[in-house]
C-alpha positions in Angstrom: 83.5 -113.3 -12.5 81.3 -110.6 -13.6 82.3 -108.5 -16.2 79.3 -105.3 -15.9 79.7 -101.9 -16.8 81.5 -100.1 -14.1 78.7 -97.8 -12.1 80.3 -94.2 -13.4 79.9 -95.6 -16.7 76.7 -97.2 -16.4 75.4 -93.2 -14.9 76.0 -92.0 -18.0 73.6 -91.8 -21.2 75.3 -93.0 -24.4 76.1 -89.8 -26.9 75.4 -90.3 -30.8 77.0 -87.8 -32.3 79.7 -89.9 -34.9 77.0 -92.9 -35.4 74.7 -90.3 -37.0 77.2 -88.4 -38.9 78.5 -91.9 -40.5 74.9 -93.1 -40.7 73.9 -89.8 -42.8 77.2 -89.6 -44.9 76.2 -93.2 -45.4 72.7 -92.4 -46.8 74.2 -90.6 -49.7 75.7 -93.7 -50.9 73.5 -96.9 -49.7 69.9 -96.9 -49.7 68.9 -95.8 -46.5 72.6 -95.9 -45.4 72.1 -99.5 -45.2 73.0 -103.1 -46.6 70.5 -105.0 -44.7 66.7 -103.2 -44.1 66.3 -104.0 -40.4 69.7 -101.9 -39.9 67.8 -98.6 -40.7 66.5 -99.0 -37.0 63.3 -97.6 -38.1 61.3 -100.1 -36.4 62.4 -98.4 -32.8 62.7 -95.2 -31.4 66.8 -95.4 -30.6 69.0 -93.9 -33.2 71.0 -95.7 -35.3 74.3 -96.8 -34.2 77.8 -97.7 -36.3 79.6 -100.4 -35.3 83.2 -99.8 -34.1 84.0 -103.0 -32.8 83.2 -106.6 -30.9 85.0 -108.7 -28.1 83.3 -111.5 -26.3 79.4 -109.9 -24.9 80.7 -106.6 -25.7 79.7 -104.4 -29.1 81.5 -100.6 -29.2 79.9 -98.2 -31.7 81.9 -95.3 -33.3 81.2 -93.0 -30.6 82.6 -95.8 -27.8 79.9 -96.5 -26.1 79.6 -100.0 -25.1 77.2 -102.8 -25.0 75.9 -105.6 -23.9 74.8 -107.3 -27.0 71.8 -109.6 -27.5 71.8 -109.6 -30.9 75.4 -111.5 -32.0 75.2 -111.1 -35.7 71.4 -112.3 -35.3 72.4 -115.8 -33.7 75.6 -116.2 -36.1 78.4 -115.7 -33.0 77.2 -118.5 -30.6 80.6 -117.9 -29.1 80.4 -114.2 -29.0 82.7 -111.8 -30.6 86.0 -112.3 -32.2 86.4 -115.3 -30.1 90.2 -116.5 -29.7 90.4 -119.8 -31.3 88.6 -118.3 -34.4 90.7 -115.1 -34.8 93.7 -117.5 -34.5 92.6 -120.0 -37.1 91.7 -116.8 -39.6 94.9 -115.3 -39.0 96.6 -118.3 -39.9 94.4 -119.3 -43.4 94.6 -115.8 -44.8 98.4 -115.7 -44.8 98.0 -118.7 -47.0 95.4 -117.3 -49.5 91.5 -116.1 -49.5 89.9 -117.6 -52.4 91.1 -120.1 -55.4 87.5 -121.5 -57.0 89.0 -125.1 -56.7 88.3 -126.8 -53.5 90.4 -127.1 -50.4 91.0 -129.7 -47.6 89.3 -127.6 -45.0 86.4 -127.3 -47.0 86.3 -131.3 -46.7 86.8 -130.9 -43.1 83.8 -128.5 -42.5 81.4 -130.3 -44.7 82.5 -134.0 -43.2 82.2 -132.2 -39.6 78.4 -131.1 -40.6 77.6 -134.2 -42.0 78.6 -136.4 -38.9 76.3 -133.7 -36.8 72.9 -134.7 -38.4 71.9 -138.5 -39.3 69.7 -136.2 -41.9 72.6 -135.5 -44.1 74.1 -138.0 -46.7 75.7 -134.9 -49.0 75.8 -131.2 -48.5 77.0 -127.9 -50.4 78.7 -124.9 -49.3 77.0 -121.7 -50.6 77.3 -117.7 -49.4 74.5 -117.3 -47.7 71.0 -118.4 -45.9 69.1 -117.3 -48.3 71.3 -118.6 -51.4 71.0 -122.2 -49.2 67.3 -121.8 -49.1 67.0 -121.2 -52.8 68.6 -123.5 -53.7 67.4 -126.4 -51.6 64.0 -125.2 -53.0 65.4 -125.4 -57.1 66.7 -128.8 -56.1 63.2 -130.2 -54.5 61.2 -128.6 -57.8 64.0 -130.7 -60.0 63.8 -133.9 -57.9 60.0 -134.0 -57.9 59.0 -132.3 -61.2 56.6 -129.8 -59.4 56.3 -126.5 -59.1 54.5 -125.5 -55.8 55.7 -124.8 -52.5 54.0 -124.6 -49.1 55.5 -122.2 -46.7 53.6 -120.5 -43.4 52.9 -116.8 -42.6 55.5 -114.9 -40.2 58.0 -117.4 -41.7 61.3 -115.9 -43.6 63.2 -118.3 -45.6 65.1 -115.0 -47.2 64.4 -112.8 -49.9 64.6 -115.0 -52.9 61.6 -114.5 -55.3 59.2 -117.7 -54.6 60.0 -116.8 -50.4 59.3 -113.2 -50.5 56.9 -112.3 -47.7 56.4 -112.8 -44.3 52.7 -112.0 -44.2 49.3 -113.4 -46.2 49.2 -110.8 -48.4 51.7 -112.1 -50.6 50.4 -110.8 -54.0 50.3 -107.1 -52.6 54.0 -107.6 -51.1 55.6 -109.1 -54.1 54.0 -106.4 -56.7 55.4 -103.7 -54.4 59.0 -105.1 -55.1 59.4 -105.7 -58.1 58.8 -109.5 -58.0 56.3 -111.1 -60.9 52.7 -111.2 -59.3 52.2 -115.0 -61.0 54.9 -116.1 -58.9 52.0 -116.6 -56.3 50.2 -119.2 -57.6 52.8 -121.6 -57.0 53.6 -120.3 -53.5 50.3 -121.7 -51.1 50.5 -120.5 -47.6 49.3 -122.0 -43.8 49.4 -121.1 -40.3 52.1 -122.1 -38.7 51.0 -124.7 -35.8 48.3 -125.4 -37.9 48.4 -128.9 -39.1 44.4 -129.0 -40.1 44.8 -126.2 -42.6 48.2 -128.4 -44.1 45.9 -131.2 -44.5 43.1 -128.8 -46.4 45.9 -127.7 -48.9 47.5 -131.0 -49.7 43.5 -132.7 -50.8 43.6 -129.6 -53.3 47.1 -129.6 -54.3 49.2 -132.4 -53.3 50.1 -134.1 -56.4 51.7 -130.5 -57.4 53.5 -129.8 -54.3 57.0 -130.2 -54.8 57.9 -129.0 -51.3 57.2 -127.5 -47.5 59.7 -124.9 -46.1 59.5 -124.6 -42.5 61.5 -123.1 -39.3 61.3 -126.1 -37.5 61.4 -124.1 -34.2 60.0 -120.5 -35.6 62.7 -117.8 -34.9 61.4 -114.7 -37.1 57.7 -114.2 -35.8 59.7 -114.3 -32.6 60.0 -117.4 -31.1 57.4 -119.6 -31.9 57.8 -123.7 -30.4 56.4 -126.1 -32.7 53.2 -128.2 -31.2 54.3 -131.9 -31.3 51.7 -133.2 -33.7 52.4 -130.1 -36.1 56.1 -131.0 -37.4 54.7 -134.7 -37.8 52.0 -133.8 -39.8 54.5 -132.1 -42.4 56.5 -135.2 -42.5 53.1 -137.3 -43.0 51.4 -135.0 -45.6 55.3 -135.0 -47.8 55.4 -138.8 -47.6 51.6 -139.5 -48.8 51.9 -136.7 -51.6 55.6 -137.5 -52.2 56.8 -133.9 -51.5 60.3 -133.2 -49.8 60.6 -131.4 -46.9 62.9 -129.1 -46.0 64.0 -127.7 -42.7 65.7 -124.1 -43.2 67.9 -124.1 -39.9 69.7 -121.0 -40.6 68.9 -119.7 -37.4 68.3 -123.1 -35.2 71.3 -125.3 -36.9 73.8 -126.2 -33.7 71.9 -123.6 -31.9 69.5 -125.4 -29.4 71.8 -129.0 -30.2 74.9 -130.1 -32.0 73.7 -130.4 -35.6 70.3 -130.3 -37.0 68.0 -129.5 -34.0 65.9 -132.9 -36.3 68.2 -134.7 -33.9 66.0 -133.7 -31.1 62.7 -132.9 -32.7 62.0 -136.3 -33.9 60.8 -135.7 -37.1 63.3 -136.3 -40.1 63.4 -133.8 -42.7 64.6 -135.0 -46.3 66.7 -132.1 -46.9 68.3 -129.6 -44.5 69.7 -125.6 -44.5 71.9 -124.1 -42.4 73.8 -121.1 -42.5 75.2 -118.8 -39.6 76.4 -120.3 -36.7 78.5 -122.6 -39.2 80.6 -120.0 -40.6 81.8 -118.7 -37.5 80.5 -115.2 -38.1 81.8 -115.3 -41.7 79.6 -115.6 -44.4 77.9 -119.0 -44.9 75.4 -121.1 -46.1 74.8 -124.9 -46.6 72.2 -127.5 -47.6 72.2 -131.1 -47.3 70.4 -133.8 -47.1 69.3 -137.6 -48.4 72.0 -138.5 -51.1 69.1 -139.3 -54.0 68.2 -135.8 -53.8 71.4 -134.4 -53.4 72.6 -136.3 -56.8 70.2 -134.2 -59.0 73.0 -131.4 -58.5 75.7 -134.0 -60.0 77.1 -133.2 -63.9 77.2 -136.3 -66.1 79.1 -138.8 -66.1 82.6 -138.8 -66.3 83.4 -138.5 -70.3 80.2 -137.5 -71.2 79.9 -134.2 -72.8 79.7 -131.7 -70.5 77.9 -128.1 -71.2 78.1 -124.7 -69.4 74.1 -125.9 -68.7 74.9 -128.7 -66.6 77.8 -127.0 -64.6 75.1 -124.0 -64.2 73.0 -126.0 -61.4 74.2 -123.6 -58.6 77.3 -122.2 -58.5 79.2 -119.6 -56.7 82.5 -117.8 -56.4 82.8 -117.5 -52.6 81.2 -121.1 -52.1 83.2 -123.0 -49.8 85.9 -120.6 -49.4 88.7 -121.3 -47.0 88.0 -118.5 -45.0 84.5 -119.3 -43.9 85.4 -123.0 -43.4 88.3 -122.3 -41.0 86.2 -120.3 -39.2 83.3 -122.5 -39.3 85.7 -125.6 -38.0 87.5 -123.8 -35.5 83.4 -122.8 -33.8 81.9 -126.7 -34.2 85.4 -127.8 -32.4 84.2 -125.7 -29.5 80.6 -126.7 -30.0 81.2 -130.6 -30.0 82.4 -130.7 -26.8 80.5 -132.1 -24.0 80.1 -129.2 -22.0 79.0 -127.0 -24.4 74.8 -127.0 -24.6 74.3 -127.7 -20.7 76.3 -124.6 -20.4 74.1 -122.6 -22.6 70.9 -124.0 -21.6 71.8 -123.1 -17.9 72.4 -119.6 -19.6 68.9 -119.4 -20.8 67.1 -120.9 -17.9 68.9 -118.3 -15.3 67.6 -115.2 -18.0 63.9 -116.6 -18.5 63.3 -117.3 -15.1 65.5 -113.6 -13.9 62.8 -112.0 -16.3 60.1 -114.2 -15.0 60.2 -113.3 -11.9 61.3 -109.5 -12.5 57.7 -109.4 -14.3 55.6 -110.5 -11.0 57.8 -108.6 -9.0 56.6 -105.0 -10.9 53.2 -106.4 -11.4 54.1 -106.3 -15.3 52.1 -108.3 -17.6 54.5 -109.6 -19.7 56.3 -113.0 -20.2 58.6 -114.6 -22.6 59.4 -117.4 -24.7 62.3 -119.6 -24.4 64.1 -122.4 -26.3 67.9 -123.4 -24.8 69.9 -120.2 -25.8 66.9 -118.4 -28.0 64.2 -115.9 -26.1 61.2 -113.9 -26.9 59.6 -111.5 -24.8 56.0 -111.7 -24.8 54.8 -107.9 -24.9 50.9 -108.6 -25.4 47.8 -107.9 -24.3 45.2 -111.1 -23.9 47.2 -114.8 -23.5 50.9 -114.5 -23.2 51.4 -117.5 -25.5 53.4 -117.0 -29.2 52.7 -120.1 -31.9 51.8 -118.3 -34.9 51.6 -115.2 -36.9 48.3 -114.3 -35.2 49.7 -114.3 -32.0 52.5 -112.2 -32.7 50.3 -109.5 -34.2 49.0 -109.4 -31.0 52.7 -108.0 -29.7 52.9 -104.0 -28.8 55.2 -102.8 -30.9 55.2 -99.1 -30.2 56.0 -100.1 -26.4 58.8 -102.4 -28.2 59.9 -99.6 -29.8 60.0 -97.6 -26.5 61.6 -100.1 -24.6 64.5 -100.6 -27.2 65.9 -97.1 -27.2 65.5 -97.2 -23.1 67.8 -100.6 -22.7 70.5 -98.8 -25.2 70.7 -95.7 -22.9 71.2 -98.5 -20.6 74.0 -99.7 -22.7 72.3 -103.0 -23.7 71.6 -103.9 -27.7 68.7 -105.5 -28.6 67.7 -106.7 -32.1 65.9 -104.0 -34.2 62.8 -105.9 -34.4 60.4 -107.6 -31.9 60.3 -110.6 -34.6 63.7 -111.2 -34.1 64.4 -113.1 -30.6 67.6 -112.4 -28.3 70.4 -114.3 -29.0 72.5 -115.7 -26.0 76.1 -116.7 -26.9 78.7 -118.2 -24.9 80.3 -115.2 -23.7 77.0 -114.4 -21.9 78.4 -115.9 -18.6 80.7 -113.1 -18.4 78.0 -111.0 -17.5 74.9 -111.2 -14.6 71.9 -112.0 -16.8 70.0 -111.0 -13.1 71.2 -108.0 -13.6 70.1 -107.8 -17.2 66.4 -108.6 -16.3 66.0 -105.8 -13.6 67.5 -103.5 -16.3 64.3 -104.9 -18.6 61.8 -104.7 -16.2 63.1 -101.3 -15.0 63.1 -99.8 -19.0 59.8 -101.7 -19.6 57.7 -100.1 -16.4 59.5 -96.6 -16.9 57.8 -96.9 -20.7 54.9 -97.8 -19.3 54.2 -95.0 -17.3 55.4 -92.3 -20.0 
């Protein structure tokens, strides 16, 4: 059964009023009244909203208006909103303690759980974040292969960590403009994603100095942008013949489009892996794994050997592996293992890209979208409606994105801030009529239009 906004409801226009005193009371003490930049909402024309609270498809902001959210902590609540078997497990772990720097069972479980997900993964560690995962990953392929360069590809994040700044080419201009040491781009080359030709061109000039590639393997922040088959085997060939590593940073698409790594489906093995989201269960989470040789470099000496605060100092963190994220994280992948689980969200996805698909030829618009299982990118472009690199997403309107976003939240639907970010569909999606949730965007999207 249907769970839609009832019609009196839907009639009316949400009302702002306590979001935007909280959000200016909030400037006066966080930068833009923020803690994350694409929270300012400054890349569309709707007006910043304050969170209130979350229960399964639903989001409620601090003047109670309610949503339909799409954007699920950016793809971390696959289940949706303080889903019951997760609140239950938290309640019971914090009664029992929050944090105690020395390791605990569940934080076996968790990593044990991961580890049987993805053939890829001999060892993994638990740090706080995506980014932190990322980093490190990268500080571990630099120490394994005794280089110092990394290959990454434009429209890509990887996080905010000094050698990753940057979606875009420019990357000198970007990192002088925050604070970041302008050398640190000569050991940072950058390609095309999709383009295996100019991989090939960099490794003849630099491979013996490569330490690494860091790649989405299924693009998720330039929207979403499917990897050509030949492309993802290239990066495997050109790491193997210059004796790079290759990492996969699966924050977003870890147990998203699969259980596990989506390397299980792709074909194409990385030698280390990073995930983050979806495996804390909308707690705070990161991990990286991968073949046990490389994952040994983070070992101390042996046992009796003298031991110095410079070995322990490898990567470290207080909230790494605490109990809290690990229950959380378990109690999701129990759900997620079952059998039922990805048909169910692939038929989510399916019924939205072809409701939108035909919504589209039904108002003459001409616009498509992007889809991989429970991931989806509309395609808001003049000229080809096809998405694989950073070029192509250039070619996305992003005033009539802008438009279009403050139209759907009078229409009491949340979409991410950003046209690079894709909409997220969770498991509590089939409460609602993702028909209905098309004709809404096709409606919004021809009223912009015509204003």
């Amino acid at each position: 059964m249907h769970d839609t906004l009832d019609k009196n409801k839907s009639q009316l226009k949400p009302i702002y009023n306590r979001s935007r005193e909280l959000f200016a009371s909030g400037g006066t003490i966080l930068p833009d009244g923020v803690s994350s930049p694409v929270r300012t909402f400054q890349c569309v024309d709707s007006p910043p909203i304050v969170a209130k609270s979350g229960r399964g498809v639903h989001l409620v902001d601090e003047d109670n208006n309610r949503y339909i959210d799409f954007v699920m902590g950016l793809g971390s609540l696959i289940l949706g909103h303080a889903p019951p078997s997760v609140v239950t497990a938290l309640h019971d772990r914090i009664q029992h303690g929050t944090v105690f720097c020395v390791p605990t069972e569940i934080e076996y479980k968790l990593a044990r759980k991961i580890k049987e997900s993805s053939p890829c993964i001999d060892k993994l560690r638990f740090v706080c974040s995506g980014t932190e995962g990322v980093m490190s990953a990268l500080r571990l392929a630099k120490a394994f292969t005794q280089r110092q360069m990394l290959l990454k590809f434009v429209g890509s994040y990887h996080g905010h960590a000094d050698p990753l700044f940057g979606r875009g080419s420019n990357f000198l201009n970007a990192a002088q403009q925050s604070g970041i040491d302008p050398q640190i781009h000569k050991n940072t080359l950058l390609a095309k994603y999709n383009d295996p030709q100019a991989v090939r061109e960099i490794f003849q000039q630099y491979g013996n100095e490569i330490a690494a590639i860091v790649v989405e393997p299924v693009a998720s922040n330039m929207g979403l942008a499917l990897p050509h088959r030949d492309f993802l085997a290239c990066l495997r060939e050109m790491c193997d013949r210059w004796g790079a590593l290759l990492i996969f940073d699966e924050v977003v698409t870890g147990f998203r489009f699969c259980y596990g790594s989506v390397s299980n489906d792709l074909g194409v093995r990385p030698d280390l892996v990073v995930f983050g989201k979806i495996i804390g269960g909308g707690t705070p989470i990161g991990a990286y794994g991968g073949r046990e040789d490389i994952m040994n470099v983070l070992q101390t000496l042996p046992l009796g050997s003298n031991v110095t605060d410079e070995d322990l100092d490898k990567q470290g963190g207080t909230f790494a592996g605490n109990p809290l994220s690990m229950t959380a994280g378990l109690a999701v992948l129990n759900r997620l293992s079952q059998d039922d689980f990805y048909p169910l969200m692939e038929s989510l996805g399916q019924t939205l890209e072809t409701a939108l698909k035909d919504i589209f030829q039904q108002k003459n618009l001409p616009f498509g979208c992007v889809r991989k299982g429970s991931l989806l990118s509309v395609l808001l472009m003049d000229g080809p409606l096809k998405l694989e690199n950073c070029d192509d997403f250039e070619r996305q309107n992003f005033e009539l994105f802008a438009r279009f976003h403050f139209e759907m939240l009078k229409r009491h639907y949340f979409l991410p801030n950003s046209i690079a970010e894709p909409w997220f569909i969770s498991f509590a999606h089939q409460d609602i009529s993702l028909p209905e949730f098309a004709r809404n965007v096709g409606e919004a999207l021809a009223l912009c239009l015509n204003s």
